[in-house]
C-alpha positions in Angstrom: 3.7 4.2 -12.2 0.5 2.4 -14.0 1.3 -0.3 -12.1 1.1 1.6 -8.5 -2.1 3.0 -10.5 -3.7 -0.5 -11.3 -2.8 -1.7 -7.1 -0.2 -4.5 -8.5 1.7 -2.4 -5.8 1.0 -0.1 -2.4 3.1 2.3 -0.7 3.6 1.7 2.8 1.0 4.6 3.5 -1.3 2.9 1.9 -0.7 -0.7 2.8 -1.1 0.7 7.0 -4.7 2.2 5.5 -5.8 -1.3 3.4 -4.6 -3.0 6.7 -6.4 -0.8 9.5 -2.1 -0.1 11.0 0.2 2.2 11.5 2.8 2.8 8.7 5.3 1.4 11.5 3.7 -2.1 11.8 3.8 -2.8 8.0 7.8 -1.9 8.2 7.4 -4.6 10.5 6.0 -6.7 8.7 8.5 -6.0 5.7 11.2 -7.2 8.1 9.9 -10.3 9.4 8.2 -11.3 6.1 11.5 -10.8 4.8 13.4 -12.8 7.7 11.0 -15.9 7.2 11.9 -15.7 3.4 8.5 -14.5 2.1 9.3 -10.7 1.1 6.1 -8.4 0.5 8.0 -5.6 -0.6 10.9 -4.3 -2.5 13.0 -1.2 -1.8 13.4 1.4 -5.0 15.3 4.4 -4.3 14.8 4.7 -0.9 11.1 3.8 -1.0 9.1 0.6 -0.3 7.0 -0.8 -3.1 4.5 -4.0 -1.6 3.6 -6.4 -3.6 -0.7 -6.4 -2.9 -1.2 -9.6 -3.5 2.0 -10.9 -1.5 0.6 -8.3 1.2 -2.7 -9.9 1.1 -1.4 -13.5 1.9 0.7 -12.3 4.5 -2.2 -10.7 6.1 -4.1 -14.0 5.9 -1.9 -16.2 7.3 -0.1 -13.9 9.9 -2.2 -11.1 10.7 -5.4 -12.1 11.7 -6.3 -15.0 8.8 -9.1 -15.0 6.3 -11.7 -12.4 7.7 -8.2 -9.6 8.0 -7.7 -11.1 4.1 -11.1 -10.0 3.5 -10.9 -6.8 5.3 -8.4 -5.6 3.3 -9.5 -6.5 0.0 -12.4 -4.5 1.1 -10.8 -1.5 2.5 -8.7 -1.5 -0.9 -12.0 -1.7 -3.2 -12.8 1.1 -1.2 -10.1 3.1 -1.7 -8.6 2.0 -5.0 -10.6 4.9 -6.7 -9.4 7.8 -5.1 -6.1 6.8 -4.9 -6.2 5.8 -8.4 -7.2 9.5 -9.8 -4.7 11.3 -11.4 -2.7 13.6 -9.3 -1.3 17.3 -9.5 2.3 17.3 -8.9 1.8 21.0 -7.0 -1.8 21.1 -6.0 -1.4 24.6 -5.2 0.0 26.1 -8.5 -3.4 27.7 -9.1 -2.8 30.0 -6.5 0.1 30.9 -8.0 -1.0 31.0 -11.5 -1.6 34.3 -13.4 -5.6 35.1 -13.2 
């Protein structure tokens, strides 16, 4: 979990927001990163785990080079902090709590 927290690894939803896509083309890109023997991503339970910086070079050399790199780095600076907030496991608990 810390390191999901730190960004040494993305979900798929958040790799399709770093990258500007669609959750679909980064499964695509799993595959054929994967099929030219240069996985970005490992499958836990069910779940893809990137690797950002493997992501990263995969965006630079087959998704749109250099600036797309840069791009993404950016978008991920710009997210990192939100996503790296702690989370409630039931956001909506205080509803439900006693008053």
């Amino acid at each position: 979990m810390g390191d999901l927290r730190e960004r040494l690894f993305l979900t798929v939803a958040e790799a399709a927001t770093v990258c500007d896509v669609s959750d679909q083309a980064v499964y695509t890109w799993i595959d054929h990163a994967t099929r030219i023997r240069r996985p970005i991503a490992e499958k836990r339970a069910n779940v893809w785990i990137i690797h950002t910086a493997r992501l990263l070079a995969y965006v630079e050399k087959h998704r749109g080079g250099s600036s797309a790199r840069v791009k993404a780095e950016s978008r991920l600076r710009e997210y990192w902090p939100i996503w790296s907030e702690p989370q409630q496991l039931c956001p909506d608990m205080k509803e439900h709590e006693p008053s």
